[in-house]
C-alpha positions in Angstrom: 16.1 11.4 -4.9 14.8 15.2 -4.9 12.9 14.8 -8.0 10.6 12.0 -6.5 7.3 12.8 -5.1 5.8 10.6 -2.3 2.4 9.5 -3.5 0.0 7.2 -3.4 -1.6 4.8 -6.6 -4.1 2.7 -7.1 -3.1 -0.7 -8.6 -6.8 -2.1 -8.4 -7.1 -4.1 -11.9 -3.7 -2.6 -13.1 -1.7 -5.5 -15.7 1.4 -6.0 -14.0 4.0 -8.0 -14.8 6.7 -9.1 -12.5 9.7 -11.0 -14.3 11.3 -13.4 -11.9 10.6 -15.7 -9.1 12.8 -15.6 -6.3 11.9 -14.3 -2.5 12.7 -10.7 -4.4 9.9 -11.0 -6.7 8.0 -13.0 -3.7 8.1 -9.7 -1.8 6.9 -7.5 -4.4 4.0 -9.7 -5.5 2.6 -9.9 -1.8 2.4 -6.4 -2.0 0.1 -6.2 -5.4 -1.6 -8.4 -4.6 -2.9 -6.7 -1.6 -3.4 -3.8 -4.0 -6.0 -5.8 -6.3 -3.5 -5.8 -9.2 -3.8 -8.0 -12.2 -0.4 -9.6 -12.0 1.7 -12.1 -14.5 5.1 -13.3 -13.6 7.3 -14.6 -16.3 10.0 -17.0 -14.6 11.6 -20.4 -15.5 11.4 -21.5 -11.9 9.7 -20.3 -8.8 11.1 -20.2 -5.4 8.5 -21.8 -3.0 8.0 -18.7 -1.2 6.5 -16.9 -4.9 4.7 -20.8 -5.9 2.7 -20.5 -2.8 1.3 -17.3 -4.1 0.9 -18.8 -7.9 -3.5 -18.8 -7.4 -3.0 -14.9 -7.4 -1.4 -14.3 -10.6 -1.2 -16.0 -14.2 2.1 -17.4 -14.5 4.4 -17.6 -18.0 7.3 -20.6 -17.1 10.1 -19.4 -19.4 12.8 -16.7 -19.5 11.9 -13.2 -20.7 11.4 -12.4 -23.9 11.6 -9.2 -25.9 7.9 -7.7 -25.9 7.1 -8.8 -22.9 6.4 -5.4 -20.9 3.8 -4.7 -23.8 0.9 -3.5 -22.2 1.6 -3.5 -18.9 1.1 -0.3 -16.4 3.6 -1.6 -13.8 6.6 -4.1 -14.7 9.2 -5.3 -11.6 12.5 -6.9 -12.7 13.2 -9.0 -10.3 15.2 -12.4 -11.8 18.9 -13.0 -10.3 20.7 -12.1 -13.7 21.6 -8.5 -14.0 21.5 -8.3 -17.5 18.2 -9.4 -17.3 17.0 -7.2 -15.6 18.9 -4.3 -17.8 17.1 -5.6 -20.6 13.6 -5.2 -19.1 14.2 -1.8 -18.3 15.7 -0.6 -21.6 12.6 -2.1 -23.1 9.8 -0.7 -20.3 11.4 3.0 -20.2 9.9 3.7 -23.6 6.3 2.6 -23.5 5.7 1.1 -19.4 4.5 4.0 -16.9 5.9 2.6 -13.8 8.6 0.5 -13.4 10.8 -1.0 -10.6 14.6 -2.1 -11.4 15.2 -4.1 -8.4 18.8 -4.4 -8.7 19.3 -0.9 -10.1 17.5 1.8 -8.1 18.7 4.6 -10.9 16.9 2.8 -13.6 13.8 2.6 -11.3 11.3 5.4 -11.2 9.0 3.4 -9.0 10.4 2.5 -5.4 8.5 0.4 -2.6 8.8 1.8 0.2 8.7 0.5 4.0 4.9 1.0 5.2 3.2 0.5 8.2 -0.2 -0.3 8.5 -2.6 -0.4 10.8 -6.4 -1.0 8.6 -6.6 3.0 6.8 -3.7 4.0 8.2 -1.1 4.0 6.2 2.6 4.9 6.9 5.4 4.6 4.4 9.0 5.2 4.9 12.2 5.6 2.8 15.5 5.9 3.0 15.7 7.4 -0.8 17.8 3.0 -0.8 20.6 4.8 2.1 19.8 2.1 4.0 16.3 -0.1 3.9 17.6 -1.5 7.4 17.1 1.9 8.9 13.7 2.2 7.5 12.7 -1.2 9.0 13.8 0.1 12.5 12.1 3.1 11.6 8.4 1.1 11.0 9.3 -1.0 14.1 9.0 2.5 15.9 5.9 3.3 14.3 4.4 0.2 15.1 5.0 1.1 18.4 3.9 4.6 18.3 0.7 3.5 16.8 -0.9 0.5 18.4 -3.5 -1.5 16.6 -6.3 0.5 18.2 -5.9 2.9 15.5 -7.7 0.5 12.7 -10.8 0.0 14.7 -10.7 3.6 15.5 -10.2 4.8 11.8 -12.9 2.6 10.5 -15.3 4.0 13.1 -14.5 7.8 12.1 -14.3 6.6 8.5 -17.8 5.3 8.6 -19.1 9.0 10.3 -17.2 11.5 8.8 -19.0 10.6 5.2 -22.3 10.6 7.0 -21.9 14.1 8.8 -20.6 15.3 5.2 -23.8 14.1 3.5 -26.1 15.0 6.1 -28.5 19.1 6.1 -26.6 20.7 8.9 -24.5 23.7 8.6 -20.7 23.6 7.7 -20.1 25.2 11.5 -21.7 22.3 13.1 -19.9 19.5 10.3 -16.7 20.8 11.5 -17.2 20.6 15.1 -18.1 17.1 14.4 -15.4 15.8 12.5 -13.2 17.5 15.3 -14.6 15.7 17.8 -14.2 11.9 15.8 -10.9 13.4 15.7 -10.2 13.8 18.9 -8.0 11.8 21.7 -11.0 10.6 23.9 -12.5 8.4 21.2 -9.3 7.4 20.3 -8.4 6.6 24.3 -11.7 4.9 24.5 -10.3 1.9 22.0 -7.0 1.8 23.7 -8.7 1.3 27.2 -11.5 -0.9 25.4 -13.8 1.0 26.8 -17.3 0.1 24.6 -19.7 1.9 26.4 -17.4 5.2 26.1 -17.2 4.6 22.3 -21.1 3.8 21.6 -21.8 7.0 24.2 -19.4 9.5 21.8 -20.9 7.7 18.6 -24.4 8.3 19.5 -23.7 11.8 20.5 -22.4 12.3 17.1 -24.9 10.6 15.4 -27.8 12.4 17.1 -26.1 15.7 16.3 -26.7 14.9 12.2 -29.8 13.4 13.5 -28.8 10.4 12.2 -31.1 8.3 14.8 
């Protein structure tokens, strides 16, 4: 998979259509969804694990049809017929940006990766389909690497880093800042829970853009 580039897209209010409605399709809709897509699913039946998600998408109950991908910025295949599936991506190749073959990785140019999150952080791994077991053990490592301290953390620096950009200081003194949101003793004063650390380096910051 040399001639894929790891990237990141925004889905927010992107038609997507996701043909089928098994734990497959389950999966992937969970995951657009959390990216604000506008999703249909075309399906004669739905596995309970996809229904329970039905008040986040518009849902079509019948088999696919030719014309279907029309329109849509991002179609998944995911029904349990192969030919299906085949058929979908003969039709979205031509005219559909993105698509993901679920059963057919080469006639995918769109792959889901493993990710782990924790709030802004965002990690994704991939096994270029080697082995998506070994990329789960791989986010399991992560998850350990980097503890839920980071979101809080993140969103604090997230927060200050756009005001030290807007703020009239010089460029010298910005940097320094955004170093020192960067650095390990805020992020060791979330892992220790240590608030009055936090709100001391905060204010030091703030005060510095003269923020207060």
């Amino acid at each position: 998979m040399s001639d894929f580039i790891p990237g990141m897209i925004r889905f927010d209010g992107q038609p997507c259509l996701v043909v089928g409605g098994g734990k497959v399709a389950a999966r992937k809709i969970r995951k657009l969804v959390a990216c604000k897509a506008e999703i249909t699913v075309i399906s004669p039946e739905l596995h309970p694990d996809t229904a329970e998600l039905q008040h986040n998408f518009h849902f079509l109950k019948r088999a696919f049809k030719q014309g279907d991908t029309k329109g849509a910025f991002f179609v998944v295949a995911a029904s349990d017929n192969s030919q299906i599936n085949l058929d979908i991506y003969n039709e979205a190749k031509h005219h559909v940006p993105l698509y993901n073959i679920a059963d057919n990785q080469k006639h995918s140019n769109f792959f889901f990766p493993a990710v782990m999150e924790r709030g802004p952080l965002k990690i994704s791994v991939s096994t270029s389909g080697a082995s998506p077991i070994v990329s789960k053990k791989i986010i399991v490592q992560l998850q350990q690497l980097f503890s839920a301290d980071y979101e809080p953390f993140l969103e604090t620096i997230g927060g200050l880093r756009q005001q030290i950009l807007e703020a009239n200081v010089p460029a010298e003194i910005k940097k320094v800042l955004l170093n020192t949101l960067a650095d390990d003793k805020l992020l060791n004063a979330y892992k220790k829970k240590d608030e009055k650390m936090i709100e001391s380096i905060i204010s030091e910051v703030e005060e510095q853009v003269t923020l207060k």
